[in-house]
Each structure stands twice: as structure tokens, then as C-alpha cells.
N, C-alpha and C positions, 0 to 999 in steps of 0.2 A: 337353238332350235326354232326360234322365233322367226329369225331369216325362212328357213327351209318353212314354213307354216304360212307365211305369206307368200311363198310363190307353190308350193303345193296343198296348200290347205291343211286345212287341222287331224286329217286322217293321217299325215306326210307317213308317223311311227307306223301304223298298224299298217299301211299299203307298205314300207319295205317288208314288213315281217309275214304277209301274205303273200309277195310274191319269191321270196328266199323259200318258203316253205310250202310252197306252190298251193295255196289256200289251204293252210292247214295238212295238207298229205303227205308232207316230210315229216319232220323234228329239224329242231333249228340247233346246232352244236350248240353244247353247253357254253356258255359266257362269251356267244355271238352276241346275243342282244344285248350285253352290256354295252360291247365296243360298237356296236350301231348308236346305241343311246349317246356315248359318250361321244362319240362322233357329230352327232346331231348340235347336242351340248355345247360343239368347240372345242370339248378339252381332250389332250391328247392322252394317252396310256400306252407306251411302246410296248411291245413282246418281250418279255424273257427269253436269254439263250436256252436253248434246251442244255441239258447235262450233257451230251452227248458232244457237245462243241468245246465242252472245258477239257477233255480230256487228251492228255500230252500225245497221246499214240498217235493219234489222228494225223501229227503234224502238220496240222491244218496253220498257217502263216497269220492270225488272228492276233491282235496288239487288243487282249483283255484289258487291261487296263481304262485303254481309250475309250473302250465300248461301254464301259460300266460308267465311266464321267459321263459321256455322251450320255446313258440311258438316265442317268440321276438327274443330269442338266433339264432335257426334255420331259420328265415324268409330271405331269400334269400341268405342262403349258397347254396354254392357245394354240390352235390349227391357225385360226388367223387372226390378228389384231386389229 
């Protein structure tokens, strides 16, 4: 966050979360501002599948296996080094 704070200044957090929630006149989704923060941060946090993609009916061509290493490998790395 420290990068992002020296080329936007110390407000950087509170000016994203003002203009997503258009000065205050929305609501910001629940546990957006985590992954803003955590964004800011560096560290990364993938998405969970939703339940709706494990299900076999769908026959949706999805190699689960590879997606759950992938999401474990990247679960709180660096965005950049």
C-alpha cells in the first residue's frame, strides 16, 4: 500500500471506497473492501468456486482438481514481487 500512497497520497484507501460507493450513497458489497485492502496490500486472495460449478449435471468440462492446486498455490501470494 505504500507504493499506491506515494503516487496517490495517503487518502489512496478512503478515495477508492468514496468513489465505488459514490460518496457514501451506495453500500459497498460485503467483503469488497477486504479484497480492495488486500489488493492494496499486494497479497493476493483468489475467489472460491461457487457450489454451483462442482456440480456433475452441469457437465461443465472443468479439471477441479487443477483449479483447487492452482487456488492453494496462489492463496496469499504477492500480486508482485
Amino acid at each position: 500500500m505504500d507504493d499506491y500512497k506515494e503516487i496517490y497520497g495517503d487518502t489512496v484507501y478512503s478515495d477508492i471506497l468514496d468513489s465505488i460507493t459514490d460518496n457514501g450513497k451506495k453500500q459497498i458489497k460485503s467483503g469488497s473492501d477486504t479484497i480492495i485492502f488486500d489488493a492494496l496490500d499486494n497479497y493476493f486472495e483468489p475467489f472460491d468456486l461457487k457450489d454451483k460449478y462442482y456440480y456433475e449435471e452441469n457437465q461443465v468440462p472443468l479439471d477441479y482438481e487443477s483449479i483447487i492446486n492452482l487456488f492453494d498455490q496462489l492463496q496469499g501470494s504477492r500480486i508482485l514481487d
